[in-house]
C-alpha positions as CSV (number, residue, x, y, z in Angstrom):
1,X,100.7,86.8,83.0
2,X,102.2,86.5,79.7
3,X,103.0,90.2,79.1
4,X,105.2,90.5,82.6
5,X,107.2,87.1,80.9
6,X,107.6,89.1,77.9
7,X,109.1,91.9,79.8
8,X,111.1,89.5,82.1
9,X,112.5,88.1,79.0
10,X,113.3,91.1,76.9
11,X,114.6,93.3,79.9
12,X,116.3,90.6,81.5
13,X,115.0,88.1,84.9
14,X,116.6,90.4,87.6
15,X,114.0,93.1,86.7
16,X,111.5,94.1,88.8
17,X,108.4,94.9,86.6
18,X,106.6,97.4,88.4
19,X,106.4,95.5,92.0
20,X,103.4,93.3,90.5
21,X,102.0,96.5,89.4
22,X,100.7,96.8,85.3
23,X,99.8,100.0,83.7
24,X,98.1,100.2,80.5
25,X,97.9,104.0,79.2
26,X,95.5,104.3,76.3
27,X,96.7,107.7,74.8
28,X,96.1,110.0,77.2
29,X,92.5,109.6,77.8
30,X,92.3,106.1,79.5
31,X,94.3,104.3,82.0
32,X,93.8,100.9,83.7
33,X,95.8,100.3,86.6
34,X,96.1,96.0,87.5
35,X,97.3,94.7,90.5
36,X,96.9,97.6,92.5
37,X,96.8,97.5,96.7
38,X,93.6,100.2,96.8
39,X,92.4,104.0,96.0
40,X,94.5,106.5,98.0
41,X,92.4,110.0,96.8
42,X,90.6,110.5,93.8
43,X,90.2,114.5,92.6
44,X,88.6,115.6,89.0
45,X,92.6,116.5,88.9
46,X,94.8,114.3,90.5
47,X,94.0,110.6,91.3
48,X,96.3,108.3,94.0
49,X,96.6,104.5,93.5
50,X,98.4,102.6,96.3
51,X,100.9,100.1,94.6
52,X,102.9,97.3,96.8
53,X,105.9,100.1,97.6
54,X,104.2,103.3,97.4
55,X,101.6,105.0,94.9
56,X,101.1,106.0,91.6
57,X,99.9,109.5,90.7
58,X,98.0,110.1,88.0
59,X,97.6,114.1,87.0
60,X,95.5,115.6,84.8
61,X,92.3,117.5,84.5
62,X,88.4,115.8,84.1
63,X,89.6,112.8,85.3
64,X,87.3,109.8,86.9
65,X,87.3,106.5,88.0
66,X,85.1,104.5,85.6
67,X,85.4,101.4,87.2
68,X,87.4,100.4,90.4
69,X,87.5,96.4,91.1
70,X,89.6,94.9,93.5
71,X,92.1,93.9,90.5
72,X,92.0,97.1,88.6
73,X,91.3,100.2,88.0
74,X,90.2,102.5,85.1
75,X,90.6,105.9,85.1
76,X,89.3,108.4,82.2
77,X,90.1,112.0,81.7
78,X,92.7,113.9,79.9
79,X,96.0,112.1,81.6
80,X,99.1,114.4,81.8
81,X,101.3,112.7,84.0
82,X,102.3,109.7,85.6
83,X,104.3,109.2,88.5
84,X,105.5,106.4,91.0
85,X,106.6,107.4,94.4
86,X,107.4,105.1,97.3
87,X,107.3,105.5,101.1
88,X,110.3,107.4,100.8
89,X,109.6,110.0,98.0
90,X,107.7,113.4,98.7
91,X,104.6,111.4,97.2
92,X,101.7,110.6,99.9
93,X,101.3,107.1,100.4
C-alpha cells in the first residue's frame, strides 16, 4: 500500500488515513471505494458503503454499482457528493 505511505509521509505518522478506507473519485462519474466492510443501500440516487467506523455516502443521480468485490467497490453515475459519517453522526450505519 504505497499510496497510504505516501500519505503517512506527507501528512505526518499520527494520521489516520481514512480508517483503512481508500477512495478514488474519477471526476464525477466514477468512484471505487477499497477496503470497504460491505454495501449498506444502494438507490439510482444515493448509495451507502459501510467503512471500519461508520459509512460513506455517496449522492448523486443515475448512479450504480458496476462491480462490488469483497475489496472494492465501483460505483458509476453522475457523483455529487461524498460524505463520511460514523456511528455517531445523523448518517445510517
Amino acid at each position: 500500500m504505497q499510496f497510504i505511505q505516501d500519505v503517512k509521509r506527507v501528512f505526518g505518522e499520527k494520521t489516520q488515513f481514512l480508517d483503512g478506507c481508500e477512495v478514488a473519485l474519477y471526476g464525477n462519474s466514477a468512484l471505487v471505494v477499497s477496503g470497504h466492510k460491505g454495501l449498506r443501500s444502494l438507490s439510482s440516487e444515493q448509495v451507502v458503503v459501510r467503512v471500519k467506523k461508520g459509512a460513506l455516502v455517496i449522492a448523486g443521480s443515475d448512479l450504480a454499482v458496476v462491480k462490488a468485490g469483497p475489496e472494492e467497490i465501483y460505483v458509476s453515475g453522475v457523483i455529487r457528493s461524498l460524505t463520511f459519517g460514523d456511528r455517531n453522526s445523523g448518517v445510517s450505519v
